[in-house]
C-alpha positions as CSV (number, residue, x, y, z in Angstrom):
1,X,97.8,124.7,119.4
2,X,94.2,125.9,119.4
3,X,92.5,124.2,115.9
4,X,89.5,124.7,114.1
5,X,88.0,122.1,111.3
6,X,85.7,123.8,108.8
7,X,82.6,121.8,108.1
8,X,83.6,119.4,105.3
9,X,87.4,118.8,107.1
10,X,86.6,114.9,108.4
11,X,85.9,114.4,112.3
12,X,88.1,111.6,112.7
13,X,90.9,113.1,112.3
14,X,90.8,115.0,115.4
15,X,91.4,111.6,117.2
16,X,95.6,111.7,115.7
17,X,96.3,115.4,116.6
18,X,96.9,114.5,120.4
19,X,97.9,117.5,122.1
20,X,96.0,120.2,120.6
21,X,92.6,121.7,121.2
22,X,90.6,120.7,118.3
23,X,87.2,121.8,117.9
24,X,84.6,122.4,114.6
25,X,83.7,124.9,112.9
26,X,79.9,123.5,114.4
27,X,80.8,123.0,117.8
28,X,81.2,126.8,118.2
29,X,77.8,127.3,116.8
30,X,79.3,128.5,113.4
31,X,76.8,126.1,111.3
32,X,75.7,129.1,109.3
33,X,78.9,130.4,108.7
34,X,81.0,130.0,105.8
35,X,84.2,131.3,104.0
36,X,85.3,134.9,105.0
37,X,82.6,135.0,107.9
38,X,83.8,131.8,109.5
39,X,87.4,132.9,108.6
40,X,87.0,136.4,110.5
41,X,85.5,134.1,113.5
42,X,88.3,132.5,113.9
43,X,90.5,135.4,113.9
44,X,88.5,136.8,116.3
45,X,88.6,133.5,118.5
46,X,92.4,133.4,118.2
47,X,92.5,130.4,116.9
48,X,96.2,129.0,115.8
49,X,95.0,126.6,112.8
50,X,92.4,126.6,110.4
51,X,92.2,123.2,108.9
52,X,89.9,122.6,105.3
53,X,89.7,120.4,102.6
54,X,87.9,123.1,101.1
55,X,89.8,123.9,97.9
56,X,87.3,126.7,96.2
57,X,87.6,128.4,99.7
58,X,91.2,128.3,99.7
59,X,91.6,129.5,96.5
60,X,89.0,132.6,96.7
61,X,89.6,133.9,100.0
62,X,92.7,135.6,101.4
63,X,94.6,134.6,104.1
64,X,97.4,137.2,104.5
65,X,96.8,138.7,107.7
66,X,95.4,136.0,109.3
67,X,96.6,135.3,112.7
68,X,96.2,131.8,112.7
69,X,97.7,129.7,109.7
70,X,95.3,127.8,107.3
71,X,96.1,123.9,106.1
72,X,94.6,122.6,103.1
73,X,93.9,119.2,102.8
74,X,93.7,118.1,99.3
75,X,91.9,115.2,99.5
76,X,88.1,114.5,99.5
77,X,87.5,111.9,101.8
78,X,88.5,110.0,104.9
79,X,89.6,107.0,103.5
80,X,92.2,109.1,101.2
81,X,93.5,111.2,103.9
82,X,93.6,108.7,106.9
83,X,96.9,107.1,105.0
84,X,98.6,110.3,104.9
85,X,97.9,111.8,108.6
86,X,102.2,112.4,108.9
87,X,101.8,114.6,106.6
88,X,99.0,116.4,108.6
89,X,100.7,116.6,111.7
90,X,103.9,118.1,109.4
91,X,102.1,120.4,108.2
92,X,100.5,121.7,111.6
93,X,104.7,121.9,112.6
94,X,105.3,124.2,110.4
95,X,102.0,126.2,109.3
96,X,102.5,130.1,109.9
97,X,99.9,132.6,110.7
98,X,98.9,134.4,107.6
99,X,99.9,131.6,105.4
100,X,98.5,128.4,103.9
101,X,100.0,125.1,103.4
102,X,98.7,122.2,101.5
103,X,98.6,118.6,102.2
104,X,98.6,116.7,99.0
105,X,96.8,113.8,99.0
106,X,97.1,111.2,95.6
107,X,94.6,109.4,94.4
108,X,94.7,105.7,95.8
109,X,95.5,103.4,93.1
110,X,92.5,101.4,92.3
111,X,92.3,97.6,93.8
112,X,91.9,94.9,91.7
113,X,89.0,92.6,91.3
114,X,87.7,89.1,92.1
115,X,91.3,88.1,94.1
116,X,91.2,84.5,94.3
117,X,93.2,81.6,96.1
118,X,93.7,78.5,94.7
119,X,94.9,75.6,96.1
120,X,97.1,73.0,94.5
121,X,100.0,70.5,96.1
122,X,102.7,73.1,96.4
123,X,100.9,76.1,97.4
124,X,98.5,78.7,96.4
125,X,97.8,80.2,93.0
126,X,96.7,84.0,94.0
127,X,94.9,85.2,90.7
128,X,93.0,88.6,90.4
129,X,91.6,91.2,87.6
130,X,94.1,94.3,86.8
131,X,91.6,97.3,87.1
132,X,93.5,99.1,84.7
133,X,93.8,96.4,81.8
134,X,91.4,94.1,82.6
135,X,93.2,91.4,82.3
136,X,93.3,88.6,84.6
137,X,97.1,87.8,86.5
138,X,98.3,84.8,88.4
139,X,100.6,84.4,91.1
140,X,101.6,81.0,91.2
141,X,104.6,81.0,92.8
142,X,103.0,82.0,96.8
143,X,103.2,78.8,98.9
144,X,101.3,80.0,101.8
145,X,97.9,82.6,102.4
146,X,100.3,84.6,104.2
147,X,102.9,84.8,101.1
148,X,100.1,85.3,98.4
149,X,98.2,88.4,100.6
150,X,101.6,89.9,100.9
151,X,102.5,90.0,97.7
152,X,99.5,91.3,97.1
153,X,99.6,94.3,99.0
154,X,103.4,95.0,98.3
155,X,102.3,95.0,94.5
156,X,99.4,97.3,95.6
157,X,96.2,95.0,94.6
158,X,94.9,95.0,97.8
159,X,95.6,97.1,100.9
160,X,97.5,96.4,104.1
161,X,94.3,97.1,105.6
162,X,92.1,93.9,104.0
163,X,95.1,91.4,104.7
164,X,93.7,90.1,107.7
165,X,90.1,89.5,105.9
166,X,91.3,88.4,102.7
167,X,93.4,85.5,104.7
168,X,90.5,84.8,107.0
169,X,88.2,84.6,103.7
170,X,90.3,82.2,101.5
171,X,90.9,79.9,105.1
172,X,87.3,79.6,105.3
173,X,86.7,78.9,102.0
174,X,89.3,76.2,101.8
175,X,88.1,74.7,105.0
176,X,84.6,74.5,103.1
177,X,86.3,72.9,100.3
178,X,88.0,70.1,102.6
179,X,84.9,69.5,104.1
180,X,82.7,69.1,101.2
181,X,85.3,66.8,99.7
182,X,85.3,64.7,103.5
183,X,81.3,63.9,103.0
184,X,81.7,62.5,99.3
């Protein structure tokens, strides 16, 4: 399939659509362009796909008669929309020319803050700040990093994404600890 990114539609998601000819709205030298103009290009380029996150333009221009099909990506940024790239890659399966379809992207639920490890005889005590009440929680029941990070990011306060540094954070710190309690 022959796609085209409009100018806000983020870069790096041409890197998991393997198998198509991606190119940007830019890289044809359609800087200048914008809504129906840069819509009638790429009619007139045949593309296949027209890929935006660009939800005024979706709303205010018309699509019927479009050759190619146009998906909407309703998210804002990167970060959002790099969790939900199967839907994406749906959605290119079964856009249709002359038709839009939208990607619905959810808001990421908001992390918590100051996570912290704890150490005591039988474990770790994993404690952290609840964005949404702003109360402070403890885990005391993980007995490992491992246990407490994955608890963590099955309950959502952190994502899969920061395991590896939140584990390689707390080992440091606790190997700090030990040491400062060796030279007393």
């Amino acid at each position: 399939m022959k796609i085209l990114f409009d100018h806000c539609t983020p870069r790096k998601l041409r890197q998991f659509l393997k198998g198509h000819n991606v190119t940007t709205a830019e890289q044809h030298g359609w800087a200048e362009l914008e809504n129906g103009n840069l819509l009638d290009a790429a009619d007139e380029h045949e593309f296949d796909i027209f890929i935006t996150n660009d939800k005024k333009m979706a709303r205010e221009q018309n699509f019927r008669n479009r050759r190619f099909g146009t998906i909407v990506i309703e998210g804002e940024n990167w970060e959002q929309i790099r969790h939900h790239i199967p839907a994406v890659q749906q959605a290119i399966d079964r856009v249709q020319p002359g038709k839009k379809t939208h990607v619905e992207i959810p808001d990421p639920e908001p992390l918590a803050n100051d996570v912290t490890f704890e150490r005591h005889e039988d474990g770790f005590n994993v404690s952290w700040t609840d964005p949404k009440t702003g109360k402070t929680k403890t885990l005391k029941s993980a007995k490992s990093v491992d246990a407490g990070a994955a608890w963590l990011a099955a309950h959502k306060v952190i994502s899969e994404e920061k395991i590896p540094d939140l584990k390689r954070e707390v080992l440091e710190s606790l190997e700090r600890e030990r040491e400062r309690k060796r030279q007393r």
